[in-house]
C-alpha positions in Angstrom: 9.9 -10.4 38.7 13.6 -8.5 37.8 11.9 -5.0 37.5 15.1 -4.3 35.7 13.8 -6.4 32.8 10.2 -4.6 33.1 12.0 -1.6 32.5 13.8 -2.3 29.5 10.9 -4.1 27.8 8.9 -0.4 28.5 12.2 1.2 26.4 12.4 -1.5 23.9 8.5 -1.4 23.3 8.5 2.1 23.1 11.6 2.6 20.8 10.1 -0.4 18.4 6.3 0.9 18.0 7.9 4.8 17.7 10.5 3.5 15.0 8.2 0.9 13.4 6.5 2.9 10.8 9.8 4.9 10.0 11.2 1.2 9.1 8.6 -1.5 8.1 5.3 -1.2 6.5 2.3 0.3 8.7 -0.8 -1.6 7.8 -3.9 0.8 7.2 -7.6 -0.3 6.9 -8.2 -3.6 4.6 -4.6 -4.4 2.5 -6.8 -7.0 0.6 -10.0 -7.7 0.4 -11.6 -10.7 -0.5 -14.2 -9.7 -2.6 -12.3 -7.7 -4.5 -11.0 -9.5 -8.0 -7.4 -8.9 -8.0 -5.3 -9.9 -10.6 -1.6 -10.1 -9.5 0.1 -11.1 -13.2 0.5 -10.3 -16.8 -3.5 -10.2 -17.8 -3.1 -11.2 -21.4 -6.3 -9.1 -23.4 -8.3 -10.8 -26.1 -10.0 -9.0 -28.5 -13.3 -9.3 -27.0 -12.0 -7.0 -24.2 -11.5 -3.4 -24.6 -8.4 -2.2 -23.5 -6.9 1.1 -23.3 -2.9 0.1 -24.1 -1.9 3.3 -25.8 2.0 3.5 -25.7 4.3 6.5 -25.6 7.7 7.1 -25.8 9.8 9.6 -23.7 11.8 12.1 -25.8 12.6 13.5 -22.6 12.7 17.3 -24.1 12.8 20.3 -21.6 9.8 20.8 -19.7 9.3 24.5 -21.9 10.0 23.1 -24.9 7.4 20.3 -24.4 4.6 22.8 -23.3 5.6 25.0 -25.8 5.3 22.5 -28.7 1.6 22.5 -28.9 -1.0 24.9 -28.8 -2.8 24.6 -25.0 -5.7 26.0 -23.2 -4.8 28.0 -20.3 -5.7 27.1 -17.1 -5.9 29.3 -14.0 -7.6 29.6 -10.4 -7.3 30.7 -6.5 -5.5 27.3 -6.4 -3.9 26.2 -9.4 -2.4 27.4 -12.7 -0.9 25.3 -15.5 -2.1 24.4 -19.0 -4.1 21.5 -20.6 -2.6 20.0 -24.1 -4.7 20.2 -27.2 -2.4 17.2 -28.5 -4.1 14.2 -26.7 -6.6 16.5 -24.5 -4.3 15.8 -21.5 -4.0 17.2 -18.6 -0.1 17.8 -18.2 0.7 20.9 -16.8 -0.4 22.0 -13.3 1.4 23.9 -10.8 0.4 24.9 -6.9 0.3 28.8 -6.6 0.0 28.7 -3.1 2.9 26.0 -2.4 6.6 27.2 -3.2 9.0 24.4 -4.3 12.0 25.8 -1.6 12.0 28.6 1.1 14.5 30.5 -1.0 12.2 30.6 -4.3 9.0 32.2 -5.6 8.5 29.3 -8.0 5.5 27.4 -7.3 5.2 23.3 -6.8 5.2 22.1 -10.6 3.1 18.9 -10.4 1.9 17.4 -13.5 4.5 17.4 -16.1 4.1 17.0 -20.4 4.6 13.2 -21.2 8.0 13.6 -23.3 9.7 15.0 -20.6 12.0 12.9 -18.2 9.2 13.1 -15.2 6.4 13.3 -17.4 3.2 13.3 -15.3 -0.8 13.6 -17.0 -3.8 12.9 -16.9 -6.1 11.6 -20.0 -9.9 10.9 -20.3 -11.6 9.0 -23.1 -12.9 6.2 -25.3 -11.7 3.1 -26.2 -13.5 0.0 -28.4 -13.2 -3.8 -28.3 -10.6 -4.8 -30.5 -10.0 -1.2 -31.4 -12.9 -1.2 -34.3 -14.1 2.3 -33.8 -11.2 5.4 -34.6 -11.6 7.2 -31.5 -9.4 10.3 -30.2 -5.7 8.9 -29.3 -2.7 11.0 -27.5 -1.4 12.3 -30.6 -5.0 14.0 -31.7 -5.3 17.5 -32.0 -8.5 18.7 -30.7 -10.1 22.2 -31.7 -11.4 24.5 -29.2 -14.9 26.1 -29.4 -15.1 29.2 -28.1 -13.0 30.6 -24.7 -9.4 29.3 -24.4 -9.3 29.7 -20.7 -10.2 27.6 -17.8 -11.1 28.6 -14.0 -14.2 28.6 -11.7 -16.3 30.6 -14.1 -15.6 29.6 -17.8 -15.6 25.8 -19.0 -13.8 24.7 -22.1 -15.1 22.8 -25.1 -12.7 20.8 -27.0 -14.1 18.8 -30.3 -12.4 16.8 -32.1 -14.4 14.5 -35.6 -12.8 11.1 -36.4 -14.0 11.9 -39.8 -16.3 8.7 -40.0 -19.3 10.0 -38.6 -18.0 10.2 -35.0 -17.7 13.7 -33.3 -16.3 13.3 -29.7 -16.2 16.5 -27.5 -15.0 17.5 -24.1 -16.7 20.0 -22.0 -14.6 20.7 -18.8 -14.7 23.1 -15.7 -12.8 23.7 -13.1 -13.9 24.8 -9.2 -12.1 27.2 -7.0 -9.6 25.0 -6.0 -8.9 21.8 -7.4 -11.8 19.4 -8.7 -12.3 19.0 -12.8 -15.1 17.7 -14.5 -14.6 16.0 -17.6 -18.3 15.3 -19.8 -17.3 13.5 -22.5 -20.2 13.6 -25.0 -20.1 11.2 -28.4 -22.5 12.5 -31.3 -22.9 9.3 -33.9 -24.1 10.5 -37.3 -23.2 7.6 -39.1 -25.7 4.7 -39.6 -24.3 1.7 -37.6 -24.8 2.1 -33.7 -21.2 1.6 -31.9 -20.2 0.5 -28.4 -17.4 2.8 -26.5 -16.4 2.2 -23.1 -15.0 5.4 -21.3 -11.8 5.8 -19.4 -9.5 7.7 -17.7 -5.5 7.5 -17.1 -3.2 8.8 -15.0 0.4 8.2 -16.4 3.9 9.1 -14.2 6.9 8.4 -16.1 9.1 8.0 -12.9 9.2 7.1 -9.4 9.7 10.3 -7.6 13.0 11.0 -6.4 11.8 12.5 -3.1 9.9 9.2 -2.2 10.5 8.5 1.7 12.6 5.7 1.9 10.6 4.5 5.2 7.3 3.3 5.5 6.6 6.2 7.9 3.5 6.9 5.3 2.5 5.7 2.1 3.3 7.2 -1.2 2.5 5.8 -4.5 -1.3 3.6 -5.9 -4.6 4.6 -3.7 -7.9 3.7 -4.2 -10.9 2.8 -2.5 -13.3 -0.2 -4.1 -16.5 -0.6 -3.3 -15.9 1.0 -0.2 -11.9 -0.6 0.5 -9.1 1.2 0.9 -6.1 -0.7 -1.7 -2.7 0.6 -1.1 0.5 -0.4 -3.5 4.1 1.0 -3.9 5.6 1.5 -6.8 7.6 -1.4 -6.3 5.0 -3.5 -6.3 3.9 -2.3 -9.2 6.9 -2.9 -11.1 7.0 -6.0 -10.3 3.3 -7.3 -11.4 0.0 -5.9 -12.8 -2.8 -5.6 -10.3 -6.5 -5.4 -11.4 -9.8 -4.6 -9.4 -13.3 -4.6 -10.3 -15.7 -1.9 -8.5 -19.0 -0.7 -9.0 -18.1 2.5 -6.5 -14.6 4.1 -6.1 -11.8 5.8 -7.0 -8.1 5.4 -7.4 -4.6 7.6 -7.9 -1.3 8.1 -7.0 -0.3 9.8 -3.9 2.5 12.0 -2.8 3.5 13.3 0.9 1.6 16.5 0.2 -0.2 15.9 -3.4 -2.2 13.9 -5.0 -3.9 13.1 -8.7 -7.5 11.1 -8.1 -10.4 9.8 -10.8 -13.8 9.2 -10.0 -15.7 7.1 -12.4 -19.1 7.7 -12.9 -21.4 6.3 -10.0 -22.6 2.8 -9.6 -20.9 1.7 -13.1 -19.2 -1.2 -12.9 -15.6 -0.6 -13.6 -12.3 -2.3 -13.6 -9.3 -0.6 -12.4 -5.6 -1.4 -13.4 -2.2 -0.3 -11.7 0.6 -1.3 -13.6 4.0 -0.3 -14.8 5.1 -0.5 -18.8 8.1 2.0 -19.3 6.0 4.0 -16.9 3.5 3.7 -14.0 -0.1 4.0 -14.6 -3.3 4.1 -12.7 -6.8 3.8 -15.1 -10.4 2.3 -14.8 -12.3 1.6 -18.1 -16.2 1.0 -17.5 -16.9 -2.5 -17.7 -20.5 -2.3 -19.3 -20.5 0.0 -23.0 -22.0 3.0 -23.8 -24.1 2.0 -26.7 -24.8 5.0 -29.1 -27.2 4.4 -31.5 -27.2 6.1 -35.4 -27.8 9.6 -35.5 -28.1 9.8 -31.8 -25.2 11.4 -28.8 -25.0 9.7 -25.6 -22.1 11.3 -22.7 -20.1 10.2 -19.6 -19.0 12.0 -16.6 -15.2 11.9 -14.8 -14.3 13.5 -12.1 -10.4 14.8 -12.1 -8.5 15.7 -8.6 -5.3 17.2 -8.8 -4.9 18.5 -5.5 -2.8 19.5 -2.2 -3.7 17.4 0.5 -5.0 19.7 2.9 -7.2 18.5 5.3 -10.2 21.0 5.3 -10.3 20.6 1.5 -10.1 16.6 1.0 -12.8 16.6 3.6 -15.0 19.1 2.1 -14.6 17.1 -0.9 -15.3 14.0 1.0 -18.6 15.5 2.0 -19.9 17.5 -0.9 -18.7 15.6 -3.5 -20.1 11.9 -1.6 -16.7 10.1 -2.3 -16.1 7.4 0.1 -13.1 7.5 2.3 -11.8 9.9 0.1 -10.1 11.3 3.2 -7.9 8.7 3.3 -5.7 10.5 0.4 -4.0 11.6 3.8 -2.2 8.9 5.6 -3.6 9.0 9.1 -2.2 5.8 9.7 -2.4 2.8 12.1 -4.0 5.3 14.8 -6.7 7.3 12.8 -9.1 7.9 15.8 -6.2 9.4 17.5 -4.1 11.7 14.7 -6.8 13.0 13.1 -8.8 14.8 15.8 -4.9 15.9 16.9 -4.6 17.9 13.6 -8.1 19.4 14.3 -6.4 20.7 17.6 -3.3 21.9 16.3 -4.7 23.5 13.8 -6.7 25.2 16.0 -3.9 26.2 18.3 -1.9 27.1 15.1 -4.7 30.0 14.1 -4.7 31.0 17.7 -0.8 31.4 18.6 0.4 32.1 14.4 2.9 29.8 15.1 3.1 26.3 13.9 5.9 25.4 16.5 4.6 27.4 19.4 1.4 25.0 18.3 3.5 21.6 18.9 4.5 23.1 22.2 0.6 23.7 23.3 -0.7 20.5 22.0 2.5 18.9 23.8 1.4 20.7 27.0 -2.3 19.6 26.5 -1.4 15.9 26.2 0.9 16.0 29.3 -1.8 17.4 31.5 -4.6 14.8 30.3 -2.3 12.5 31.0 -0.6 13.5 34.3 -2.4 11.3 36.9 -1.3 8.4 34.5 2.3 9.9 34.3 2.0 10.7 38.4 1.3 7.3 38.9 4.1 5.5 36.7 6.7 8.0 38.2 5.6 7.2 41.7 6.2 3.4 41.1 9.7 4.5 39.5 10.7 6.3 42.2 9.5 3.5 45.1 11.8 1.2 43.0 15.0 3.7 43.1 14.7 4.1 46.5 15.1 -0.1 47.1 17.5 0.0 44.7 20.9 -0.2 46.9 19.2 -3.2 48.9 18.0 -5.0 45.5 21.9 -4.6 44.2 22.9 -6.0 48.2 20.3 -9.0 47.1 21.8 -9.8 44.1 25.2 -9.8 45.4 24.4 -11.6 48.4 21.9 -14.6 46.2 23.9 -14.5 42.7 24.2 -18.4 42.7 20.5 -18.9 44.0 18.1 -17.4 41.4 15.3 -18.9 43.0 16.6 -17.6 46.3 17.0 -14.3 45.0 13.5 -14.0 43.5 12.2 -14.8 47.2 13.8 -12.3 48.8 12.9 -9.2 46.1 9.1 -10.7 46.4 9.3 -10.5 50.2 11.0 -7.1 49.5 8.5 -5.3 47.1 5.5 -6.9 49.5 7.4 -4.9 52.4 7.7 -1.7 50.8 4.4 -2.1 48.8 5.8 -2.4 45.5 4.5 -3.2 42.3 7.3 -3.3 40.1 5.0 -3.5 36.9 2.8 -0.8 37.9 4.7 1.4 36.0 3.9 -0.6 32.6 0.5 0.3 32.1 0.5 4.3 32.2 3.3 4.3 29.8 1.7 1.3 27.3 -1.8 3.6 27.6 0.1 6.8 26.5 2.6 5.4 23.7 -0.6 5.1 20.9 -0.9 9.3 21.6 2.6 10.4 20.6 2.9 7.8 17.9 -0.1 9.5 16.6 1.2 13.4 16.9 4.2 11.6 15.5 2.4 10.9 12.5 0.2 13.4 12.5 3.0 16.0 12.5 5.0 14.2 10.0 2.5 14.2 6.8 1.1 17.5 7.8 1.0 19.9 4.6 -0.1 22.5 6.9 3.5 22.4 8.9 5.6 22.6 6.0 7.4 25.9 5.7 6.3 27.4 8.5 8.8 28.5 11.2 9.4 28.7 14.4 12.1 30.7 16.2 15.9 31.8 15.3 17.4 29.2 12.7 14.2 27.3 12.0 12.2 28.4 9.1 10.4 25.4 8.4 9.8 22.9 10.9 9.2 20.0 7.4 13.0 20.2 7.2 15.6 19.1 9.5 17.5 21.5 12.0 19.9 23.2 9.3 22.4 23.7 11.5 25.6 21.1 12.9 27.8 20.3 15.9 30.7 19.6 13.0 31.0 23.5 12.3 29.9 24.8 15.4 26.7 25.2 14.6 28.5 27.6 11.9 31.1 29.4 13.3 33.3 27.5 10.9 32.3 28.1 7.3 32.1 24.7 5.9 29.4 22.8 4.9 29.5 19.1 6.0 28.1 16.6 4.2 24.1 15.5 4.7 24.7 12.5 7.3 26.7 14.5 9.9 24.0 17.4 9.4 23.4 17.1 13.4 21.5 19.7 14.6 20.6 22.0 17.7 17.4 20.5 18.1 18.2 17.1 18.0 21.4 17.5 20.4 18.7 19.1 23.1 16.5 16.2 22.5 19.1 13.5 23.2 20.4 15.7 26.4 16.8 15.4 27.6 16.6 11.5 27.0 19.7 11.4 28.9 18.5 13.7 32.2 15.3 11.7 31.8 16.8 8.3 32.1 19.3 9.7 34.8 15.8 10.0 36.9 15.0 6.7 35.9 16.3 3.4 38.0 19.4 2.5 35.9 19.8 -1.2 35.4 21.8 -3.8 37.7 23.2 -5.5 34.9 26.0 -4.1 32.9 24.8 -4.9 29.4 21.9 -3.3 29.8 23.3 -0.1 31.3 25.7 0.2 28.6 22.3 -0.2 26.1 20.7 2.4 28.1 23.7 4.6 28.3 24.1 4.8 24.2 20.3 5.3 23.6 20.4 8.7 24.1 23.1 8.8 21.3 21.6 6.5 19.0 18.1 8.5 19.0 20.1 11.8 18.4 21.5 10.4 15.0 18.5 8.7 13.9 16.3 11.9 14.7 18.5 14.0 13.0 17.1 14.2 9.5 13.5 14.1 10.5 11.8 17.3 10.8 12.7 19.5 12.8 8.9 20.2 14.2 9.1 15.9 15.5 12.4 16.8 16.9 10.8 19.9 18.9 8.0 18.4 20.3 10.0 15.0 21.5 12.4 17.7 22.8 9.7 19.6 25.1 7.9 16.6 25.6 10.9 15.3 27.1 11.5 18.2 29.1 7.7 18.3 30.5 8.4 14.8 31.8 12.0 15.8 33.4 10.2 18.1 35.4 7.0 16.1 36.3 9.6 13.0 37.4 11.7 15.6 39.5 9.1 16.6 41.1 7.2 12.6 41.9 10.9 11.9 43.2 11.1 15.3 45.4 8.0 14.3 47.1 9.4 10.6 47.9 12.2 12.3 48.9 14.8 10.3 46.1 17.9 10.8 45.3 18.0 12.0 41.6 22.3 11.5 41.4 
């Protein structure tokens, strides 16, 4: 065997599976399940089918003069502050006090937005009829409020609103301390014919994000989790066809990097669920079975709203107390949950203990490198047993380049001589490479990393190194342009990568040296955008491996030039 060739299969393999979910799609849990119904076309309703189909159309007004248009109820906790639309009963105004949108400003994430604007973003509840016989509350009703006009932990809301044919629908919502409503929608029938209503809820986005990832590094767009199955979609496949599910246990939404909006139907209702796109995207269920309410009688329903930041402590919490199955899985743990999960459990930890996020990555990098050193010890061992026969392998192949079978003789004869497995330095490195992909990950869709900083120039290790080799790091006062934004960070990162492979056996054949010699380079660019916390702990990680290597090659006494 050409341990040349094992050696750049290891770099290859480890390049592909590092860069794979930054450039193709990284399957998570079930993609789809068989006993599921899904629908992937234009589902055409007939009239014995309830449906919710209630268009709008975007005015696409100013985000102060749409709230400001209607009369709202305030809402306001620990977590979250915003405003809920009497128009409609929607939930379209929601912002994250603890979250800021930028470093340099005190205003908070805005998340849900009023329909008419450009990025309109809301959530409805309600009820909906076969073939639309009964009048029931639409997006353009105004709904009265009884009694206190603001919402948090300690004080619901009741909204009413009478369809003025013996129908009087009303909402009676709270609000926890962070960021789980509760919708009971309650329907009091005082005419003299019984009716059938199904309930629903919606959640409506007007537009794609513009800050979608444009790699497949995590998920962002439909969730939901039937009868115990997690369904992902993007929105492009959404645009391009309707997809149904029925359930009797679930939820669904659509997900952000750090945020996400959720519904809960009631428990063990049958339910179909719909994710589609009509001049906007829209996620709803709409209870399969009706609720029949009989003359002078009330019967209610129960929804559960999330509009949350995806912080770990609280989606689990949820999870628990609020018995939603793989809830959790609002986060994108990815390919390797086992692994990035109980990772964020550690940094987290080490983050409380040190204060710092980044000095964090350097301890959990440290961590890793000592439970894997014997691993490490051993792979470097077999590295440097294969520099040191090096010259006489290069005297081989010079001496045998018209006999390959020749050739391969004598480099068996010569690894049984100096006891030399040239693939036993696959293994350690194939056992390790599911780890960092998974503090890769983790690291990378952490909420609790962004905005925190580390030392000198970074102040938030979610964003790239600010600084750039084209000004001198800005000593010239010129700001390039985003794609030659190349950082400190990343420049130390590909300097390491290049002292590492210099430790490494460099390759007999030309074409693969000159591969090997650009790596270094091409990792530098492609890292440079990424943030900045990735690029720190491939950049010490790096540096914890130059030093074990040096000191495996010391000890076999191995020329490191």
């Amino acid at each position: 065997m050409d341990n040349k060739n094992v050696f750049v299969a290891i770099a290859l393999s480890m390049s592909v599976l590092l860069f794979w979910g930054a450039f193709f799609e990284t399957p998570r849990q079930v993609k789809e399940p068989s006993n599921n119904k899904i629908v992937k076309e234009n589902v055409q309703q007939n009239e014995m089918v309830p449906s919710i189909g209630q268009e709008t159309i975007n005015s696409e007004i100013s985000r102060d003069n749409a709230i400001t248009e209607v009369d709202r109820v305030i809402i306001e906790n620990e977590k979250v502050t915003g405003s809920l639309s009497l128009q409609g009963a929607i939930f379209d105004d929601l912002s994250f006090k603890k979250y800021k949108k930028d470093l340099k400003s005190e205003e908070n994430v805005i998340f849900l937005n009023p329909k008419k604007t450009e990025d309109g973003y809301y959530i409805e509840t309600g009820w909906t009829s076969v073939g639309n016989k009964v009048k029931v509350p639409s997006l353009e009703s105004l709904w009265s409020v009884k009694g206190n006009k603001v919402l948090n932990e300690k004080n619901n809301v009741v909204l009413e609103w009478n369809n003025g044919e013996g129908l009087i629908f009303k909402k009676i919502i709270t609000l926890d301390d962070k960021y789980l409503f509760r919708v009971k929608q309650e329907v009091t029938n005082n005419s003299n014919e019984s009716i059938n209503l199904y309930p629903y809820a919606q959640i409506t986005r007007n537009k794609k994000p513009d800050d979608v990832m444009g790699f497949y590094i995590l998920h962002e767009g439909f969730i939901g989790v039937f009868d115990g199955e997690l369904q992902e979609d993007d929105y492009d496949d959404i645009e391009e066809k309707k997809i149904v599910r029925d359930a009797k246990n679930g939820w669904l939404g659509i997900t952000d990097k750090y945020w996400v909006t959720a519904v809960v139907p009631t428990e063990n209702q049958n339910f179909k669920s719909t994710f589609l796109y009509k001049n906007n995207f829209r996620a709803n269920y709409i209870q399969n079975t009706p609720v029949v309410i009989n003359s002078k009688s009330s019967s209610s329903n129960e929804v559960r709203l999330f509009v949350a930041a995806k912080e770990v402590e609280t989606v689990d919490g949820y999870a628990e107390s609020e018995r939603i199955e793989k809830f959790d899985l609002t986060i994108d743990w990815g390919w390797f949950y086992f692994f990035t999960k109980p990772l964020f459990f550690v940094i987290d930890y080490l983050f409380k203990l040190s204060g710092n996020f980044g000095v964090a990555i350097v301890l959990i990098t440290l961590a890793i490198r000592i439970v894997f050193f014997p691993l490490a010890n051993y792979s470097f061992r077999s590295m440097a047993k294969m520099k040191a026969v090096q010259p006489e392998m290069t005297r081989l192949k010079e001496l045998h380049k018209e006999d390959k079978v020749k050739l391969q003789q004598e480099m068996m004869a010569l690894y049984r001589k100096e006891k030399i497995n040239p693939a036993s330095g696959c293994l350690p490195i194939l056992i390790q490479i599911p780890f960092f992909f998974a503090i890769y990950k983790m690291l990378f869709i952490s909420l609790e990393m962004r905005h925190q900083p580390f030392f000198g120039w970074i102040q938030d290790l979610s964003a790239k190194d600010p600084t750039t080799i084209f000004n001198l790091f800005g000593l010239i006062p010129w700001s390039p342009p985003g794609f030659l934004i190349i950082g400190i960070w990343p420049i130390l990162m590909g300097l390491t990568m290049y002292l590492q492979q210099k430790l490494n056996p460099a390759p007999a054949d030309p074409i693969q040296a000159k591969i090997f010699a650009f790596f270094p380079l091409f990792l530098t660019i492609i890292l440079a955008p990424f943030p900045s916390g990735l690029v720190v702990y491939w950049t010490v990680n790096n540096v914890l491996t130059i030093a074990q290597q040096w000191v495996i090659m010391r000890q076999t006494k191995v020329r490191t030039n």
